[in-house]
C-alpha positions as a LaTeX table, in Angstrom:
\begin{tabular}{lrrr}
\hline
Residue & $x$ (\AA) & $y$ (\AA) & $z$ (\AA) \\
\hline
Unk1 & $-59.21$ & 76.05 & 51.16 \\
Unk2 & $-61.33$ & 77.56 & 48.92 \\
Unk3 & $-65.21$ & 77.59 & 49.69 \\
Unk4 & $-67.90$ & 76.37 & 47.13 \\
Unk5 & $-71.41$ & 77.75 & 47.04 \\
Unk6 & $-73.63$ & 74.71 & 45.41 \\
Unk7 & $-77.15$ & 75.61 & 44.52 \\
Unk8 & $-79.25$ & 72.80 & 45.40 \\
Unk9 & $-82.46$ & 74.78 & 45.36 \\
Unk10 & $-82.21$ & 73.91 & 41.48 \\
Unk11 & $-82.07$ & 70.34 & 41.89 \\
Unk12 & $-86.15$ & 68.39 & 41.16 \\
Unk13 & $-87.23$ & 66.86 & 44.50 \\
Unk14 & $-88.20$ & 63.78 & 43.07 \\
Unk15 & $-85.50$ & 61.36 & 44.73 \\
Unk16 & $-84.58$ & 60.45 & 40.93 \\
Unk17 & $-80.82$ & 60.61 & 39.55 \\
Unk18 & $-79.90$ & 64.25 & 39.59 \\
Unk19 & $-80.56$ & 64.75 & 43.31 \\
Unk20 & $-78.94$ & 61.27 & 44.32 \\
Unk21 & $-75.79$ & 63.06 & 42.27 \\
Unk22 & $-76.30$ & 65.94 & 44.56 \\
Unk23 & $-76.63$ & 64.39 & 47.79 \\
Unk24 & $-73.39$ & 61.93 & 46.88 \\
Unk25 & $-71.27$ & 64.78 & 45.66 \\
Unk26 & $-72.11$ & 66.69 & 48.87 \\
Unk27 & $-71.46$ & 64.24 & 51.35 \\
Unk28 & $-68.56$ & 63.09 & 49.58 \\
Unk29 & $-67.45$ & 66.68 & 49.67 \\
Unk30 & $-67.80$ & 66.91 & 53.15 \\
Unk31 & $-66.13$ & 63.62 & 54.04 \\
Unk32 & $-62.88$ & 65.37 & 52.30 \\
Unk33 & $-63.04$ & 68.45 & 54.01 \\
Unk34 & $-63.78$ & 70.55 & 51.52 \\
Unk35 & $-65.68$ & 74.15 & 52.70 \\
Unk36 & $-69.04$ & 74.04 & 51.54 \\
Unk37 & $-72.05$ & 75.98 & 51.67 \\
Unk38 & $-75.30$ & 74.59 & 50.42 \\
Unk39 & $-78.59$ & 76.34 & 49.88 \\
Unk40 & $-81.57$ & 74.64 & 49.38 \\
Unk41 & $-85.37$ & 74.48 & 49.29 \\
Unk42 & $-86.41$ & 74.94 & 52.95 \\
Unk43 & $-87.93$ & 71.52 & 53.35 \\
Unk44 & $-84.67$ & 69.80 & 52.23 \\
Unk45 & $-82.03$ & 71.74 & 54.80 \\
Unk46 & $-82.54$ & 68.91 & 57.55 \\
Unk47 & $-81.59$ & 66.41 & 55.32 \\
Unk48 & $-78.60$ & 68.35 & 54.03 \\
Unk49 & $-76.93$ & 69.27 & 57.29 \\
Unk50 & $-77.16$ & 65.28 & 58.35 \\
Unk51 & $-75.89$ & 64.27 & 54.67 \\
Unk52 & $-73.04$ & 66.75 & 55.55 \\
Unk53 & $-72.49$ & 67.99 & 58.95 \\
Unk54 & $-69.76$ & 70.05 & 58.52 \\
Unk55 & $-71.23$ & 71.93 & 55.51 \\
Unk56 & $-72.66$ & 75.20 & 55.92 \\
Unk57 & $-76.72$ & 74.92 & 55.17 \\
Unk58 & $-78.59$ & 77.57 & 53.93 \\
Unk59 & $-82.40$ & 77.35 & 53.33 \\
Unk60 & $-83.50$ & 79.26 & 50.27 \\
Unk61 & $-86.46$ & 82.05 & 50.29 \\
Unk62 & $-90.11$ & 80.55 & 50.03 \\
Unk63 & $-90.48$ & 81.53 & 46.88 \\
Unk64 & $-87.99$ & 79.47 & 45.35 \\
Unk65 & $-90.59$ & 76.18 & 45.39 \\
Unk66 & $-92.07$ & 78.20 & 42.32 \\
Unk67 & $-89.99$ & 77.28 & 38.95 \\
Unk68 & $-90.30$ & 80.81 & 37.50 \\
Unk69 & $-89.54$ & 82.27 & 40.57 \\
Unk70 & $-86.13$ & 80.02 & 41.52 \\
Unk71 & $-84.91$ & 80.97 & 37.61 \\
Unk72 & $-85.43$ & 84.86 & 38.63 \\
Unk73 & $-83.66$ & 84.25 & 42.26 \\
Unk74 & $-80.97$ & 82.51 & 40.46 \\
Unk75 & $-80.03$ & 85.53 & 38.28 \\
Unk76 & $-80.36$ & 88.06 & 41.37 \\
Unk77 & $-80.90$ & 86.57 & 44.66 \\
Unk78 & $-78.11$ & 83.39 & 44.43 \\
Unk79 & $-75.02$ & 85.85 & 43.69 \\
Unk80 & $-76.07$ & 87.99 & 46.73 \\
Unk81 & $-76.24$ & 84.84 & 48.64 \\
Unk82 & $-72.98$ & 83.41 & 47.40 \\
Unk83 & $-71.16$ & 86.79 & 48.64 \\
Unk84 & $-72.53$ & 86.72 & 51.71 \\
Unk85 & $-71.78$ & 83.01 & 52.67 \\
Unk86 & $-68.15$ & 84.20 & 51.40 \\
Unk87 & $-68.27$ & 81.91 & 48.48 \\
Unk88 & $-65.09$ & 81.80 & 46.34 \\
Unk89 & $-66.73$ & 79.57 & 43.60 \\
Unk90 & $-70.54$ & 78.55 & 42.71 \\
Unk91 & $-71.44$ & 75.11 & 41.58 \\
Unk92 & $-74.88$ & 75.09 & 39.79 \\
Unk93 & $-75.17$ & 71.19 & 39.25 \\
Unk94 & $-78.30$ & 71.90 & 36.75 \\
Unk95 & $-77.93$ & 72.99 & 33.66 \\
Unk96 & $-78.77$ & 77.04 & 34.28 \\
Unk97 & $-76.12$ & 79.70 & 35.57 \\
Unk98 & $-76.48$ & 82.83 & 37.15 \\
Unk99 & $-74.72$ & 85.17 & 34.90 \\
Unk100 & $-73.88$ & 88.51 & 36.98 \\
Unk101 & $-72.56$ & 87.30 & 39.93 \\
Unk102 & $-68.90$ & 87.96 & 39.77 \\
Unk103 & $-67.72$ & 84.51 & 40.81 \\
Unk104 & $-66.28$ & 81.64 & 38.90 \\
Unk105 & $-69.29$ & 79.49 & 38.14 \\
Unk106 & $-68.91$ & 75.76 & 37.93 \\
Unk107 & $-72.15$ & 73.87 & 35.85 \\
Unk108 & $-72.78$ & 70.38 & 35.73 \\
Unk109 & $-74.10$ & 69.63 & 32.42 \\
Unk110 & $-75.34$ & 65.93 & 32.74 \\
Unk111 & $-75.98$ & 64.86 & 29.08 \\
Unk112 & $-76.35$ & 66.21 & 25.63 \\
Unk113 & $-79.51$ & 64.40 & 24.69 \\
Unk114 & $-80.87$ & 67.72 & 24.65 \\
Unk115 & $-79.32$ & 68.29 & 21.17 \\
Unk116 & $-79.04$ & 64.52 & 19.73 \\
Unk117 & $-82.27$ & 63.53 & 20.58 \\
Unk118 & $-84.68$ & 65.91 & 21.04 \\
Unk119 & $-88.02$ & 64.50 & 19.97 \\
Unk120 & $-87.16$ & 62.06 & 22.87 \\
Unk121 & $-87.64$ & 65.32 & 25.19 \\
Unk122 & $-90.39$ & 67.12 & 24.21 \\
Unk123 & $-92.16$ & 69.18 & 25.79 \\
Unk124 & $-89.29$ & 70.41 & 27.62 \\
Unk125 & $-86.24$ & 70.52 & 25.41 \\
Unk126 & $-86.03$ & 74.33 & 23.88 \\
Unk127 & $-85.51$ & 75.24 & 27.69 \\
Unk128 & $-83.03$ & 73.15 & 28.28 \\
Unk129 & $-81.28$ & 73.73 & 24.86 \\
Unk130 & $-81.13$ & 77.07 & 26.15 \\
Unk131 & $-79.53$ & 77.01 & 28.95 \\
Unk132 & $-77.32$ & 74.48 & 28.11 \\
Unk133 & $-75.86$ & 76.41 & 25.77 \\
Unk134 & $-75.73$ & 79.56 & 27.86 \\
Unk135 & $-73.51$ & 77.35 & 30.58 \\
Unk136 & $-71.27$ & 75.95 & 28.62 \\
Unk137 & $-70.52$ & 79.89 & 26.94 \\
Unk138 & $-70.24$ & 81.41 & 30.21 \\
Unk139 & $-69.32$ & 79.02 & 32.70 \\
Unk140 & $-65.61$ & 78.97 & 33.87 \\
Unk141 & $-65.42$ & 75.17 & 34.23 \\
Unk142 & $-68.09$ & 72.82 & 32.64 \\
Unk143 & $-68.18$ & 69.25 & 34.54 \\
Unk144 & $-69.97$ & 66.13 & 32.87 \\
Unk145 & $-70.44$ & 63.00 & 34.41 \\
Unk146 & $-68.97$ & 61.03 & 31.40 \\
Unk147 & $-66.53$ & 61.07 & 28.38 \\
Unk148 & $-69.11$ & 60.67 & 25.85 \\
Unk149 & $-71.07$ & 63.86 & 27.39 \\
Unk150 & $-67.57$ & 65.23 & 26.94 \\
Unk151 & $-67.40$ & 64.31 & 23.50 \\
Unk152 & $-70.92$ & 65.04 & 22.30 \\
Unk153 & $-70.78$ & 68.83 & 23.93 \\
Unk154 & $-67.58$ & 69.47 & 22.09 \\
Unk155 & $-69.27$ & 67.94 & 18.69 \\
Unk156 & $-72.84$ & 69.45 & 18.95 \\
Unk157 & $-71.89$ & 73.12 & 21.04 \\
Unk158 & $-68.32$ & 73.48 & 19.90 \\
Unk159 & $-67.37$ & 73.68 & 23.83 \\
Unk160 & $-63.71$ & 74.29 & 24.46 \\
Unk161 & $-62.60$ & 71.05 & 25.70 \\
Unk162 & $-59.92$ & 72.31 & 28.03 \\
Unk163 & $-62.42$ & 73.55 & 30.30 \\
Unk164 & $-64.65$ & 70.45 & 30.37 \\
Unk165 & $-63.69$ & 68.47 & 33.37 \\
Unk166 & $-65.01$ & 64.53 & 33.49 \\
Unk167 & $-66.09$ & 63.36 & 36.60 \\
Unk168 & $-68.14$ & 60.58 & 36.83 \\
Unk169 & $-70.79$ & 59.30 & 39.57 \\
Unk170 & $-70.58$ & 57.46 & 42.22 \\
Unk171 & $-72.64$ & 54.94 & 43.96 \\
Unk172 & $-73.88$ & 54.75 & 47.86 \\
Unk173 & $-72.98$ & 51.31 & 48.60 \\
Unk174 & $-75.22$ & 51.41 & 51.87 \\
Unk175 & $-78.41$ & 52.41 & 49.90 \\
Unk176 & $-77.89$ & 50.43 & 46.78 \\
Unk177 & $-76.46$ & 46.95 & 48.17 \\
Unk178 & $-77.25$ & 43.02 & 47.36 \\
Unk179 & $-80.43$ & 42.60 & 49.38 \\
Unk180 & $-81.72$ & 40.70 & 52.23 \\
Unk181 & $-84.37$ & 37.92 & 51.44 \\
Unk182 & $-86.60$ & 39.83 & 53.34 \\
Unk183 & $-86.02$ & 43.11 & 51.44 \\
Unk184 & $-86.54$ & 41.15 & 48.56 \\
Unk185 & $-90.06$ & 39.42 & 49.88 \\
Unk186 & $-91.13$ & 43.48 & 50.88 \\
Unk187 & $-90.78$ & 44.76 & 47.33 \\
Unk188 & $-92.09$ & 41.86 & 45.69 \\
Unk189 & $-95.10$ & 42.17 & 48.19 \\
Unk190 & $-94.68$ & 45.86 & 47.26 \\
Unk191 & $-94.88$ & 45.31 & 43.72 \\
Unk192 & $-98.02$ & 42.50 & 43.66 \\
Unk193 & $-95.89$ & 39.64 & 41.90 \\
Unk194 & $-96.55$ & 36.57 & 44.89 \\
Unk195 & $-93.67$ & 35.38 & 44.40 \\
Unk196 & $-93.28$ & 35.52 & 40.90 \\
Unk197 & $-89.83$ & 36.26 & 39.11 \\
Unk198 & $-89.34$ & 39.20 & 37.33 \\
Unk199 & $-87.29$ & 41.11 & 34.82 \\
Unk200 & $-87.28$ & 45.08 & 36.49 \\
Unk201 & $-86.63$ & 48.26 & 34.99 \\
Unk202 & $-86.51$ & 51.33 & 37.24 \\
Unk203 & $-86.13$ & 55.13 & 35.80 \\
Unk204 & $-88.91$ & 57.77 & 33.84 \\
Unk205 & $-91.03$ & 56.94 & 31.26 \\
Unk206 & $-89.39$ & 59.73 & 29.25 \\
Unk207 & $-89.29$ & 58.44 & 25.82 \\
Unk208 & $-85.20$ & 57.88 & 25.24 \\
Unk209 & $-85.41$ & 55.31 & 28.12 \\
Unk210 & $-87.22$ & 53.16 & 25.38 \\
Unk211 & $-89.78$ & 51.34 & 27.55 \\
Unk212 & $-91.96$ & 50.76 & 24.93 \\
Unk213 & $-89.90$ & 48.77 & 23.02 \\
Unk214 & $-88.73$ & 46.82 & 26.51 \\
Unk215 & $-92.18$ & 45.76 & 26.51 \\
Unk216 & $-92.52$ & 44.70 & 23.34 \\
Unk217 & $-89.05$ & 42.78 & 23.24 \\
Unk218 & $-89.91$ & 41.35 & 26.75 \\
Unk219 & $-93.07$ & 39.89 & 25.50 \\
Unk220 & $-91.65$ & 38.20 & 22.62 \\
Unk221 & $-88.72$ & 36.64 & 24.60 \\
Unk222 & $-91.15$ & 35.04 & 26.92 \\
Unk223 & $-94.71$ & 34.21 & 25.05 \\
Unk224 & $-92.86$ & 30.81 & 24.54 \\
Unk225 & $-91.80$ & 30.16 & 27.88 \\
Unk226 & $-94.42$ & 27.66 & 30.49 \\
Unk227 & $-93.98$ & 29.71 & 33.39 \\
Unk228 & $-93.24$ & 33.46 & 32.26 \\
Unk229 & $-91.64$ & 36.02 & 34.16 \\
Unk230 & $-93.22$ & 39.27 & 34.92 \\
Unk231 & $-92.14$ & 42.55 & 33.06 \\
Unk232 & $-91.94$ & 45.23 & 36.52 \\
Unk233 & $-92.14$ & 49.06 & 35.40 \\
Unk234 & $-90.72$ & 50.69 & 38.12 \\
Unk235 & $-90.84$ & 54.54 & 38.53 \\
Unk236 & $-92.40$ & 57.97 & 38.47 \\
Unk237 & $-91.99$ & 61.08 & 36.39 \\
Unk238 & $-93.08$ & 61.54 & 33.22 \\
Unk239 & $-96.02$ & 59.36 & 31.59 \\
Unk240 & $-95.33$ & 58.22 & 28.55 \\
Unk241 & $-98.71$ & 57.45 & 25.80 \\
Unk242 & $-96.59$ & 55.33 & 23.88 \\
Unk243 & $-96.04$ & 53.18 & 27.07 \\
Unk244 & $-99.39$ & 52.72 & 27.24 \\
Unk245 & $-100.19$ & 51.30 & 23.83 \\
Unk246 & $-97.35$ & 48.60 & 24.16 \\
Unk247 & $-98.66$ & 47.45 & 26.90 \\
Unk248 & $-102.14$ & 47.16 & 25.52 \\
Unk249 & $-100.57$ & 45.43 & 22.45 \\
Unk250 & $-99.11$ & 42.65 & 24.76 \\
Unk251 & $-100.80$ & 39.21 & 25.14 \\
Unk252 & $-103.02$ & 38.28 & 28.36 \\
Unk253 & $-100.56$ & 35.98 & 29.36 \\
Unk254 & $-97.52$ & 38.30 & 29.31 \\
Unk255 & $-97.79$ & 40.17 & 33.08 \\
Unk256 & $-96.40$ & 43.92 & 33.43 \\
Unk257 & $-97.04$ & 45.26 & 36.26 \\
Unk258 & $-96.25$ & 49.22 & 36.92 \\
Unk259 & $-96.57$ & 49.60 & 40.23 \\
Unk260 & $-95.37$ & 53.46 & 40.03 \\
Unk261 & $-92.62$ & 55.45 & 42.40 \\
Unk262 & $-90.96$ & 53.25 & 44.40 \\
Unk263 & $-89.08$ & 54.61 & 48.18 \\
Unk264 & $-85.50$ & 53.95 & 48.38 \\
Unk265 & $-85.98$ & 51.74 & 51.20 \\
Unk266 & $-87.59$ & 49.56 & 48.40 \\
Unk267 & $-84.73$ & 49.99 & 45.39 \\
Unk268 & $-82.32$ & 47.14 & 46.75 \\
Unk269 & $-84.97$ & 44.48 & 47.05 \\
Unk270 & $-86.75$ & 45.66 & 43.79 \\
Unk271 & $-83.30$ & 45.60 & 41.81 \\
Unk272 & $-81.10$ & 43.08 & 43.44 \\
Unk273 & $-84.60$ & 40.56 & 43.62 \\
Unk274 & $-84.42$ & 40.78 & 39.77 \\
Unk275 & $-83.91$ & 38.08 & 37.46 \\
Unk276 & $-82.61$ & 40.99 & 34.68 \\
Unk277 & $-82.36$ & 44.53 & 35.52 \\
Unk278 & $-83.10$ & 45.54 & 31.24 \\
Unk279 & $-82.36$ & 49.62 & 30.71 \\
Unk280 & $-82.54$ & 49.67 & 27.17 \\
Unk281 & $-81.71$ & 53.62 & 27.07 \\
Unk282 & $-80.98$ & 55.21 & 23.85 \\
Unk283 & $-79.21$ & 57.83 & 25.10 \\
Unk284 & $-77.48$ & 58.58 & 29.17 \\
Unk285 & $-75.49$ & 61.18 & 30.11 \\
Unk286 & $-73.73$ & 58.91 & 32.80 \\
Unk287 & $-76.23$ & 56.06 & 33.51 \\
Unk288 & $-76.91$ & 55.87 & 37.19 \\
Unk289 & $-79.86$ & 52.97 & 37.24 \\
Unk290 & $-77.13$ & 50.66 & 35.80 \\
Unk291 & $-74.82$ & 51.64 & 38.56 \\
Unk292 & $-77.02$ & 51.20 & 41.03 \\
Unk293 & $-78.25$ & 47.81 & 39.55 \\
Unk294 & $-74.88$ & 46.52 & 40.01 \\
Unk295 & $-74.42$ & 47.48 & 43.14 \\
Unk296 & $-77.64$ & 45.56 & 44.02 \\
Unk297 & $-75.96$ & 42.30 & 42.64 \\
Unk298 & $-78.23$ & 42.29 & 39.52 \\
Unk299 & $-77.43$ & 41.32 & 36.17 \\
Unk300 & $-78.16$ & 44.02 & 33.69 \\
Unk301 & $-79.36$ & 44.47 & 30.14 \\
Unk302 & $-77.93$ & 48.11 & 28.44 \\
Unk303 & $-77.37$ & 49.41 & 25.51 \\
Unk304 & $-73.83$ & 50.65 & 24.11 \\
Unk305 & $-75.30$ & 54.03 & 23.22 \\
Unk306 & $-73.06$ & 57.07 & 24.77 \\
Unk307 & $-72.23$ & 56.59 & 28.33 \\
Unk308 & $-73.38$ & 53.00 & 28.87 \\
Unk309 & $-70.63$ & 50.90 & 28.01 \\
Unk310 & $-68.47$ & 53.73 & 30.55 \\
Unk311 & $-70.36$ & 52.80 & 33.42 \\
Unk312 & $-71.00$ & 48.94 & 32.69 \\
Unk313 & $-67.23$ & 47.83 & 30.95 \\
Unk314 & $-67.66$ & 44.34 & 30.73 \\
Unk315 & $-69.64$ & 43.44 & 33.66 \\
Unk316 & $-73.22$ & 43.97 & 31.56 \\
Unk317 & $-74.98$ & 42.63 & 29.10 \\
Unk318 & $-75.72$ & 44.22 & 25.46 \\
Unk319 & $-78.41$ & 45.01 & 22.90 \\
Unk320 & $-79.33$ & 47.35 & 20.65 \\
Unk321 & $-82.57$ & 49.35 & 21.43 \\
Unk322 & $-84.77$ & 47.66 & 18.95 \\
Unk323 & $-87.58$ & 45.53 & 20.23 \\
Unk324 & $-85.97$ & 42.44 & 18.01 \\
Unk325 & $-82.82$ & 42.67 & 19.50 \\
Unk326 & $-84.12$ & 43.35 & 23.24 \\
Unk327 & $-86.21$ & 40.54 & 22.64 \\
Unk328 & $-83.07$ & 38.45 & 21.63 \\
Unk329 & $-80.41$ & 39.36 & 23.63 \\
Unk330 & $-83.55$ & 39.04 & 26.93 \\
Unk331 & $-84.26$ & 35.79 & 26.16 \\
Unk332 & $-80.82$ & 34.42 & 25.86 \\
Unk333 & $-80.06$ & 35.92 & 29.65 \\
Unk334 & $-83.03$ & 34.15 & 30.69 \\
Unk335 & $-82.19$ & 30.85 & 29.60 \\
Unk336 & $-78.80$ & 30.70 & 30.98 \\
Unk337 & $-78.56$ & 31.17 & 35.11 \\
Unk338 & $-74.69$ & 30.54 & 34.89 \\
Unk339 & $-74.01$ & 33.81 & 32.75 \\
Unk340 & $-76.76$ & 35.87 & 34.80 \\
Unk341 & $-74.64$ & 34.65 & 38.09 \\
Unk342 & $-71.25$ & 35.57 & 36.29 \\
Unk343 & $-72.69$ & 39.26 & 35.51 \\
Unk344 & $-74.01$ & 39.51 & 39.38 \\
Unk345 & $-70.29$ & 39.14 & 40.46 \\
Unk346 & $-69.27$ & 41.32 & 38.07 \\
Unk347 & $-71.52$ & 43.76 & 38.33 \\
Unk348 & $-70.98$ & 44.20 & 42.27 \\
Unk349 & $-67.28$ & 44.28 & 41.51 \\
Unk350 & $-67.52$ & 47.10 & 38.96 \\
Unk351 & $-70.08$ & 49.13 & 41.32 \\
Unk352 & $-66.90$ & 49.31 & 43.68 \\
Unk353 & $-65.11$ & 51.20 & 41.50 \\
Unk354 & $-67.24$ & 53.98 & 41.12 \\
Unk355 & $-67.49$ & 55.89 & 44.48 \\
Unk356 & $-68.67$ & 59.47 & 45.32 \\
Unk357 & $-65.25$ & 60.05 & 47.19 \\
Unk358 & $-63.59$ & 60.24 & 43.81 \\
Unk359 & $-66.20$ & 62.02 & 42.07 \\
Unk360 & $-65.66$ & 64.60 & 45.10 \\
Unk361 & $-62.51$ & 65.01 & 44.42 \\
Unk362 & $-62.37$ & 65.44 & 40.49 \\
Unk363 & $-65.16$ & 68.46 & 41.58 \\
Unk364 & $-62.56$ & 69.70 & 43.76 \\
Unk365 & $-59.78$ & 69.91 & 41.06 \\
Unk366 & $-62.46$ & 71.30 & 39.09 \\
Unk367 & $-63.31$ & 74.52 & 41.60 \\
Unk368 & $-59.78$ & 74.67 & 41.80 \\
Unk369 & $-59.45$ & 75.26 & 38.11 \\
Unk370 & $-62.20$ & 77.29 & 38.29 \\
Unk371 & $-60.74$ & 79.80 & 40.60 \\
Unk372 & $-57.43$ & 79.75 & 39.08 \\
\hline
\end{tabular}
């Protein structure tokens, strides 16, 4: 069996998306068998060699924790690495490539937004634009976690799509699971709401998730309504100005509360204790909040831009991203428990399908390719 060299040193420490699809993929990997080698930041290898026991664990230089330093170390230090650990194929699962190392490279490009919307990425988008494109050019096998990723590379980057390989995310069912009542008491204790329901959102404020216009459609749907809801912001990354003034614009009877990063021990309680998980994204490369919503047992509010409709089928609920429509399509979920219970069972059904054991394997087809 061939062994893979996947550069997790790349991968933001922020517990968000892109290093849940790390930590999936690499246990999942390791549950099949596969030969693996992992390096890493030094303070994640721990957490690596319990996630996959079998895998071999490397801890990256010091210097690495230093962004200009990990994209130099990438170029020279990662192929010298890969050799050593007797790699037959490198996985970079974020965005960049090293270019002279002599291997087959595998990249995971996660989404194209970089090109469709970039004014939703500033300031950070000519980087990733960048290396994007570099990837897909020089990469042997380009992975994406959806078909509409798929699609949009080949339309905006004129990738070859014979060499872009689909394999979507999964979904740790133990993490992300229909909650306990007290799991649900600790985040809304975590969270200030005293009992108060609550329609969540959990993700960045970067500006495609659209959170300004959640608030603004939120507090139309409910400035009629006796005994309101409250609006919960969950999350930590990027602040958003624009967040900020919709908020201010609200009335002082409509509550939002933002009560910032929230631990995973926290995420089943927060999402599954929801009366409406609402991600009105414009724009996913996969989607992995609505996943995870599901598998909390939540009913969820999406959009059907890109990926979305991929990951929530018919077991979601739709709007478009306009504040009128979110306001609309809210208010109609929150009026009618029977259809909010319908898309819980749904939901948790569809979560099911999506598991990390099959996304391991469609990587391993994909090394194989690679290779070959």
């Amino acid at each position: 069996m061939p062994r893979v060299l996947i550069d997790a040193a790349a991968v933001p420490a922020d517990r968000g998306a892109l290093i849940r699809y790390v930590d999936g993929l690499v246990a999942g990997l390791d549950r099949a068998g596969a030969d693996v080698a992992v390096v890493c930041q030094r303070s994640e290898a721990e957490r690596y060699r319990s996630l996959a026991p079998s895998a071999h664990v490397i801890a990256g230089p010091v210097a690495i924790t230093n962004r200009a330093a990990r994209l130099a170390w990438e170029q020279t230090g990662l192929p010298l690495l890969a050799r050593k650990a007797g790699a037959d194929v490198i996985h970079a699962p974020y965005y960049s490539i090293p270019l002279g190392s002599g291997l087959p490279t595998v990249v995971t490009v996660h989404d194209a937004t970089w090109f469709t919307e970039p004014d939703e990425h500033r300031p950070r988008a000519s980087f990733f634009r960048s290396a994007t494109r570099t990837a897909v050019r020089h990469a042997r096998r380009v992975i994406v976690p959806s078909k509409a990723t798929r699609d949009e590379l080949v339309r905006v980057l004129a990738a070859d799509p014979t060499r872009v390989d689909v394999a979507y995310h999964g979904v740790d069912l133990t993490q992300f699971h229909p909650p306990s009542e007290e799991e649900i008491r600790r985040a809304a204790l975590r969270c200030g709401l005293h009992g108060q329901p609550y329609v969540a959102f959990l993700g960045a404020l970067d500006p495609r998730k659209n959170v300004p216009n959640l608030v603004r459609g939120f507090a139309s749907a409910v400035k009629t309504l006796e005994r309101p809801p409250a609006l919960v912001i969950g999350g930590g990354g990027m602040h958003d100005d624009d967040v900020d003034a919709a908020c201010r614009e609200v009335e002082a009877t409509v509550k939002v509360v933002r009560p910032g990063y929230l631990g995973a021990s926290d995420l089943p309680g927060f999402l599954g204790g929801a009366l409406v998980v609402a991600f009105p994204s414009r724009g996913e490369g996969f989607g992995l909040p609505v996943l995870e919503a599901m598998a909390c047992g939540a009913p969820v509010l999406t959009t059907q831009r890109s990926s979305l409709p991929e990951v929530g089928g018919d077991a979601v609920a739709y709007t478009e991203p306009d504040a009128d429509s979110i306001a609309a399509a809210l208010g109609q979920l929150l009026a009618a428990p029977a259809r909010r219970r319908r898309l819980r069972e749904a939901g948790l059904a569809r979560a099911r399908e999506f598991t990390w054991d099959a996304s391991a394997e469609a990587h391993l087809s994909s090394y194989q390719r690679a290779i070959e």
